[in-house]
C-alpha positions as CSV (number, residue, x, y, z in Angstrom):
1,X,10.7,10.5,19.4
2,X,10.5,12.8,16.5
3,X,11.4,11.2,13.4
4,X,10.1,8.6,11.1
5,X,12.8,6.6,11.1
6,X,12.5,6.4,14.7
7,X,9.2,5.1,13.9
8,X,9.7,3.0,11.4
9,X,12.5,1.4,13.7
10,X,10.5,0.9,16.4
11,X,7.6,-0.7,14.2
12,X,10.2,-3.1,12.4
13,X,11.4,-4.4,15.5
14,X,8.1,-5.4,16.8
15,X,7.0,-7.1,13.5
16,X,10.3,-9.2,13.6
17,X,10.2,-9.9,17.2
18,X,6.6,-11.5,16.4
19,X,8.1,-13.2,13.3
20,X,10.9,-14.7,15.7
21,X,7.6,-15.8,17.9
22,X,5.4,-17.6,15.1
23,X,6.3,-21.0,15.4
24,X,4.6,-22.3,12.5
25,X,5.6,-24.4,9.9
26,X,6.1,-22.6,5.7
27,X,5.0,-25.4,4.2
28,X,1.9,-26.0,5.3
29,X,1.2,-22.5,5.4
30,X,1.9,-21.7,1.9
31,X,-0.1,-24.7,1.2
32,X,-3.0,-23.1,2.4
33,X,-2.5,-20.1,1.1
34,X,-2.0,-21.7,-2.5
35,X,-5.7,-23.0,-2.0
36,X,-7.2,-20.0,-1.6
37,X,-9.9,-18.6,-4.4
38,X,-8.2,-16.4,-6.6
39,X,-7.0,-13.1,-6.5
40,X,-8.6,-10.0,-8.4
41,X,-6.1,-8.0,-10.8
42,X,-4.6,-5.5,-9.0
43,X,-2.2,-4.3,-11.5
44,X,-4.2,-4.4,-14.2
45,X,-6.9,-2.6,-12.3
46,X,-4.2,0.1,-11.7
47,X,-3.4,0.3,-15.8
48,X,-7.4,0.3,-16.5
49,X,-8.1,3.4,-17.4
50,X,-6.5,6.5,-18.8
51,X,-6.8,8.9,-15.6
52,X,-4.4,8.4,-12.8
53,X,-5.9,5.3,-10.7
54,X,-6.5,5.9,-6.6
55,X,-5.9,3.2,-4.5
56,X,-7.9,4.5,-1.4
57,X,-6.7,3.5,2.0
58,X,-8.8,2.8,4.2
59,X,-6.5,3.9,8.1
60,X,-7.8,4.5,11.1
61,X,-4.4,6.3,12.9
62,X,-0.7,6.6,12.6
63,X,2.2,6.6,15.2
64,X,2.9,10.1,14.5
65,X,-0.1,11.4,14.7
66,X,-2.2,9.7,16.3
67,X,-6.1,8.8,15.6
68,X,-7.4,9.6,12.6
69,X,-10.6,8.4,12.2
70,X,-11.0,5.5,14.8
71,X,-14.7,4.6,14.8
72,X,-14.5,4.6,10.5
73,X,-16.6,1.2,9.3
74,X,-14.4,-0.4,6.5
75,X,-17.6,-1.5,4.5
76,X,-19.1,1.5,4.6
77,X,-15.9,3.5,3.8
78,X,-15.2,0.8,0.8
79,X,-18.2,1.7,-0.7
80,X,-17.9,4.9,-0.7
81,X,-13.9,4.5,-2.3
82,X,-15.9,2.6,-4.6
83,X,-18.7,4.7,-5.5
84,X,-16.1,8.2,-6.3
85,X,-14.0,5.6,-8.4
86,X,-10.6,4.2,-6.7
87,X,-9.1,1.9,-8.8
88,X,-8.2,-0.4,-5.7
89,X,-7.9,-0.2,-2.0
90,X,-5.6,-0.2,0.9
91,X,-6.1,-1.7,4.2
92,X,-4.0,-1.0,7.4
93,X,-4.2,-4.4,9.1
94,X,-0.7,-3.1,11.8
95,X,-3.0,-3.2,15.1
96,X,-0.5,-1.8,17.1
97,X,0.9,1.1,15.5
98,X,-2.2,1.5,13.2
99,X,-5.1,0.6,15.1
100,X,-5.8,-1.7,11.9
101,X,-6.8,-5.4,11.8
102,X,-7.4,-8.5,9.3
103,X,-10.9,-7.9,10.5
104,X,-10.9,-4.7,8.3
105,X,-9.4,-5.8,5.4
106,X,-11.9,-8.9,5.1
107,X,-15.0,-5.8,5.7
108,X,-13.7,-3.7,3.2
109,X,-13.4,-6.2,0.7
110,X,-16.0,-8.3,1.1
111,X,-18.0,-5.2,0.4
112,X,-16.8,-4.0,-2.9
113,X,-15.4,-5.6,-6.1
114,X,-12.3,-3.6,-5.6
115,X,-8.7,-5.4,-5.7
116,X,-7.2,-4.8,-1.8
117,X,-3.7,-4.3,-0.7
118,X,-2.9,-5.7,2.9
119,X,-0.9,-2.4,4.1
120,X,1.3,-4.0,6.5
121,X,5.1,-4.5,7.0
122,X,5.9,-7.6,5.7
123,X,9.0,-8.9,7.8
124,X,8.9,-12.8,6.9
125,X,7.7,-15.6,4.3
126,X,4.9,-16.4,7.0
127,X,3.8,-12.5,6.5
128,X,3.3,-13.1,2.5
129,X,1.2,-16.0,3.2
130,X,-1.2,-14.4,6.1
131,X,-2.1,-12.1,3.5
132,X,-3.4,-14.4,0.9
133,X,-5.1,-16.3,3.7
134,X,-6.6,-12.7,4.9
135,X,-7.9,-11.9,1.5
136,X,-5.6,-10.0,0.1
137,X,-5.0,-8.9,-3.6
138,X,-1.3,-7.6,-2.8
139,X,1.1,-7.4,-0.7
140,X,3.5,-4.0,0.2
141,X,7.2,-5.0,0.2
142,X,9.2,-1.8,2.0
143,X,12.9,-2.0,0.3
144,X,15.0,0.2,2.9
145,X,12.9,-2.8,5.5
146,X,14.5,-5.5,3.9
147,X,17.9,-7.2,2.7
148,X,18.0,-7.6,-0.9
149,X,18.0,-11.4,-0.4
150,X,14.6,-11.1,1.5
151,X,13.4,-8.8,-1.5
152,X,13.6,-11.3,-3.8
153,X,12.5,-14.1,-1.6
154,X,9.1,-12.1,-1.0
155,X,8.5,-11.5,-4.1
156,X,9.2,-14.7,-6.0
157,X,6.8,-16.4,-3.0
158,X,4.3,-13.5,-3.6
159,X,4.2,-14.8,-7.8
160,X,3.9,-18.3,-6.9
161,X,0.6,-17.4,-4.4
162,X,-0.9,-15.0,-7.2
163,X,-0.6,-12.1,-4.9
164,X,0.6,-8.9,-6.6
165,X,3.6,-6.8,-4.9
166,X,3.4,-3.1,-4.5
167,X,7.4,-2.4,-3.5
168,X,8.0,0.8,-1.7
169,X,11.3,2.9,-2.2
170,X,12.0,6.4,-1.3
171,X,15.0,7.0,-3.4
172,X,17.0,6.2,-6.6
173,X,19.3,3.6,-5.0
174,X,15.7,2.0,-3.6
175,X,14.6,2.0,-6.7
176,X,17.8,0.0,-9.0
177,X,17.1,-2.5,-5.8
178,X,13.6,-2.8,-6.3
179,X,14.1,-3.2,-10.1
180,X,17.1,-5.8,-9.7
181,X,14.8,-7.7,-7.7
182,X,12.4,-8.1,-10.4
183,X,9.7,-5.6,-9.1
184,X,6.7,-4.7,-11.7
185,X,4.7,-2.2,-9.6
186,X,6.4,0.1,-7.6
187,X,5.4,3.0,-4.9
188,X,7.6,5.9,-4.4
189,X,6.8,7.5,-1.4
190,X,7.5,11.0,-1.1
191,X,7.7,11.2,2.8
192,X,11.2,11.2,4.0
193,X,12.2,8.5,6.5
194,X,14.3,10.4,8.4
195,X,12.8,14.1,8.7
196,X,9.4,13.2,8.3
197,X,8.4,15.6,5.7
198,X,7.5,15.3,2.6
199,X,9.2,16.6,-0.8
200,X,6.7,16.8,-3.4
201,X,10.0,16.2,-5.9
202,X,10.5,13.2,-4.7
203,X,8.8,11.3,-6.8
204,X,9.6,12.8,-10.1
205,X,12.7,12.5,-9.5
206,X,12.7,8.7,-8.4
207,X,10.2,8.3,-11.5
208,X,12.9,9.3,-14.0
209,X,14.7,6.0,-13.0
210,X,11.8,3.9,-13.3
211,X,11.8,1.9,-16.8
212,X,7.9,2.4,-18.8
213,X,6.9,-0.8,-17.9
214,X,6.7,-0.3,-14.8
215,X,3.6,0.5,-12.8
216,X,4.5,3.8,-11.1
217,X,2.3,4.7,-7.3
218,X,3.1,7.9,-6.0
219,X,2.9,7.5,-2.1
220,X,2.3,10.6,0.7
221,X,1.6,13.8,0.5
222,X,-1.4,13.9,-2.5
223,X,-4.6,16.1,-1.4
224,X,-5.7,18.2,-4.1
225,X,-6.5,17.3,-7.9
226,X,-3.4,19.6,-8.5
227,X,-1.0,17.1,-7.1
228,X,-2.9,14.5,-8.9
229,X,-2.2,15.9,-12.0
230,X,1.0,16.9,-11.6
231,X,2.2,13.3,-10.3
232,X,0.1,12.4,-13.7
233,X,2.5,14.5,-16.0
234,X,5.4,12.9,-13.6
235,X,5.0,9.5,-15.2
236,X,2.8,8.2,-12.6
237,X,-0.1,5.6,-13.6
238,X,-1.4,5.7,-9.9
239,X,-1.4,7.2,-6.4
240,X,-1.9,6.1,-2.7
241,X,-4.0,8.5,-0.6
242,X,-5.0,7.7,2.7
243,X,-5.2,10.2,5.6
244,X,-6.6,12.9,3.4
245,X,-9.6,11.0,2.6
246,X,-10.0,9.6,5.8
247,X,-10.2,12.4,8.0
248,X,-12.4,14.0,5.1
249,X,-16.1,14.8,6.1
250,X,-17.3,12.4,3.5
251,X,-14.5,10.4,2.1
252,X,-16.1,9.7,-1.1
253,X,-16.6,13.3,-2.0
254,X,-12.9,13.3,-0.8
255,X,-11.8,11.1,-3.6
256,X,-14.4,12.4,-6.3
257,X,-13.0,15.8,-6.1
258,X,-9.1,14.3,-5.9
259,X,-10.0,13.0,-9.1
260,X,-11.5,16.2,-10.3
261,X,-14.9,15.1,-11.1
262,X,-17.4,17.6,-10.1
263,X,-20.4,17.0,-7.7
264,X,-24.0,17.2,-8.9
């Protein structure tokens, strides 16, 4: 097993073989999940300022490689994302690949003021809902993980429960999909599905399809401010960084010097 699509297989299957499981009813479920308090304004929190926004990601290991940093406390991690100035955060909640949980989400948030993306792969209608009822300010939607009726269908529930939708693509076809299916904020990530690596002209040159009113995320790959700043001149309102601030000594000083403010 060598290759992310391999991966990414293997971790679709399982999320729809639980989806097959769940035997409970939409209705209700959306009910409750329309009853919820509201959401904070992830977008907008994204389109804030005029530096490139950092949605942190809070992970604790991936299928290819393994832990990352396993014993990390989401609250304390949260405020630390908060402190160095992310824009909004990301939560693994995958338990089986990620080592994640709902558990981690609800910490992190809970402990900042921060707008929080459930990081999961969102498979079914009944997937949409748990992450309202976990907390969540937003929901990823993976296009090359989902048939373009699906797309749509997630999407137009995600609206209706106040939940924003961060929709992934990793090329130009990916992209006109994710546009024709109404998508507002989308992620390019630069890690290719099927050699694992990742081209750092990925995203410009997904970027130069994306209309301006779109709010652009650059995914995989960012470490240094350099990156930042050249995903910045890219068209990019906002990157996703997660294991390079994670398996950072201190995450927040991580983030700080991603952003390129100095230290005192």
């Amino acid at each position: 097993m060598s290759t992310v699509a391999t991966y990414l297989d293997r971790i679709l299957a399982a999320h729809r073989q639980a989806a097959g499981k769940d035997g409970r009813d939409l209705g209700p479920l959306i009910r409750a999940a329309e009853s919820c308090p509201p959401t904070r304004r992830f977008e907008k929190a994204l389109r804030a300022g005029p530096d490139v926004a950092v949605i942190a990601e809070i992970k604790r290991r991936s299928p290819s490689k393994g832990p990352l940093a396993p014993d990390l406390e989401p609250d304390i991690v949260a405020k630390a994302y908060a402190g160095a100035g992310a824009a909004c955060l990301s939560v693994l909640t995958d338990q089986e690949f990620f080592g994640g949980s709902a558990d981690d989400l609800a910490r992190a948030r809970e402990a900042v003021e921060l707008p929080a993306l459930r990081k999961d792969f969102t498979v079914c209608a009944g997937d949409v809902c748990d992450a309202r009822l976990m907390g969540a300010d937003a929901v990823l939607l993976i296009v090359g993980a989902l048939s373009a009726g699906e797309l749509v269908d997630f999407l137009a529930l995600s609206r209706r429960l106040q939940l924003a939708a961060l929709v992934e693509v990793h090329d130009e076809a990916e992209a006109e999909a994710a546009l024709a299916a109404g998508a507002t904020i989308i992620g390019v990530n630069q890690r290719d599905l099927v050699t694992f690596e990742v081209d750092t002209d990925r995203a410009a040159r997904v970027a130069g399809h994306l209309p301006g009113g779109v709010t652009r995320v650059a995914e995989s790959g960012i470490r240094t401010a350099d990156d930042v700043r050249r995903l910045a001149d890219a068209g990019f309102d906002a990157v996703l960084v997660g294991e390079a601030l994670v398996t950072a000594a201190d995450p927040g000083a991580a983030l700080a010097a991603l952003r390129g403010v100095r230290g005192g």
